[in-house]
C-alpha positions, 0 to 999 in steps of 0.5 A: 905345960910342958917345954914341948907344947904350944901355947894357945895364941892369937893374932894381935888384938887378941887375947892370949894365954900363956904364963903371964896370964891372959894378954889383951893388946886390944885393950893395953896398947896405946894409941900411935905417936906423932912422928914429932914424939918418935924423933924425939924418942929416937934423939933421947935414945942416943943421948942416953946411949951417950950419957945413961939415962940417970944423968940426962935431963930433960933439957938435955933431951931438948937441947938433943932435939933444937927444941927449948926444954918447955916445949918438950913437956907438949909431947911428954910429960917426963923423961920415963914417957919418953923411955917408954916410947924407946922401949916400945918402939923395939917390943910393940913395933916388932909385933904389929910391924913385921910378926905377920911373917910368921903366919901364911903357908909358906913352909914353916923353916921359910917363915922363921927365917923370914923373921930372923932377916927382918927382926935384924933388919929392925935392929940395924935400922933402930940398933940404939933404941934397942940398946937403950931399950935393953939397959934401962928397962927396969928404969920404967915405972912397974906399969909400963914395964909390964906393959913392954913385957907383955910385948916381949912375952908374946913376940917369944911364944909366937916364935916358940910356936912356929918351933914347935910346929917345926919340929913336930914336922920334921923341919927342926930337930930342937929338943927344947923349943922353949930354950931354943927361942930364948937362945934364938932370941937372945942372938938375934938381940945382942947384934945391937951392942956391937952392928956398925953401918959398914956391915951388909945387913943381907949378908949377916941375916944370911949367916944368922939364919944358917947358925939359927936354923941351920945349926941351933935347930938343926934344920935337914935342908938346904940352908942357902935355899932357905935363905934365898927363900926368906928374902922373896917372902920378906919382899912379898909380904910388903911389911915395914921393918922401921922407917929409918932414923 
């Protein structure tokens, strides 16, 4: 497969294809957490963030929580469960919670700019789930990070995709849809490491989508309209970025 080329894939539940090999979320993906196993996850993820993972402990963990250490072990087993939780909270719930964006009719630059606001909407919301998630992947046992790879992988191809469907339409001017996601990608991510609360997430997803669309895929249009454009896709399409923590 050359840069230029779309991989096959499918809507979530599907089987794909693409470097990894065949893809089958239907069949890997876990069942949903309580909303007790996602505060958890969400207190160990600033303790972590705070301390780095090797040198907390599980009592750390619960103390985080107001929980006694025991009770903890009735909603994991150990401390690589709960960052496995971490690491899908900002893989597996970008796919199912906000990807559909990139399908519909809307035209394709709307469509990537839409996801652009609410993958930064997403890291506002979660910044230290994503930091953590980011820093300690390799932590998690081969299974698991594979797992959260196969996430990863397939949140990128669908972005590849709508670039190259851009750019066969006029709309991007990208010679490498393949380095442009990764680029992308990798601008969009490194917001975790230093977004503060005090910054307008509307206002910085606007400027994101002129340096992303606008510059690295060099879209001929008119790029304030773009933006404006997402925000009324973004509300209408009544996805939920994250409950806020």
């Amino acid at each position: 497969m050359t840069t230029g080329d779309a991989p096959e894939s499918g809507p979530l539940g599907t089987a794909t294809t693409g470097p990894l090999g065949d893809l089958d979320f239907a069949a890997s993906t876990p069942p949903r957490k309580s909303a007790r196993r996602l505060e958890i996850a969400s207190a160990a993820a600033r303790v972590f963030a705070d301390s780095s993972y090797h040198t907390v402990g599980m009592r750390e963990v619960a103390a985080a929580v107001g929980i006694r250490g025991a009770s903890l072990y009735n909603h994991f087993s150990s401390k690589e469960e709960i960052l496995y939780e971490i690491a899908l909270s900002v893989t597996r719930d970008t796919v199912e919670g906000f990807l559909s964006v990139l399908d519909g009719s809307s035209p394709v630059a709307v469509r990537l700019a839409a996801l652009i606001r609410a993958h930064l909407q997403h890291v506002a919301i979660m910044r230290v789930e994503h930091l953590v998630a980011i820093a300690e992947v390799k932590e998690l046992l081969p299974e698991h990070r594979a797992h959260v790879l196969e996430y990863k992988t397939y949140y990128h191809r669908r972005v590849r995709d709508v670039i190259v469907a851009g750019h066969r339409s006029g709309d991007f001017a990208s010679p490498n849809p393949r380095l442009a996601t990764l680029a992308l990608m990798d601008m969009l991510n490194s917001v975790s490491g230093w977004y503060r609360d005090e910054y307008d997430i509307d206002e910085l997803a606007d400027d994101y989508i002129r340096m992303g669309v606008g510059g690295l895929l060099a879209h001929p249009g008119d790029v304030d309209a773009l933006c404006a454009e997402s925000r009324t896709l973004l509300r209408e399409s009544g996805v939920v970025i994250a409950a806020r923590r």
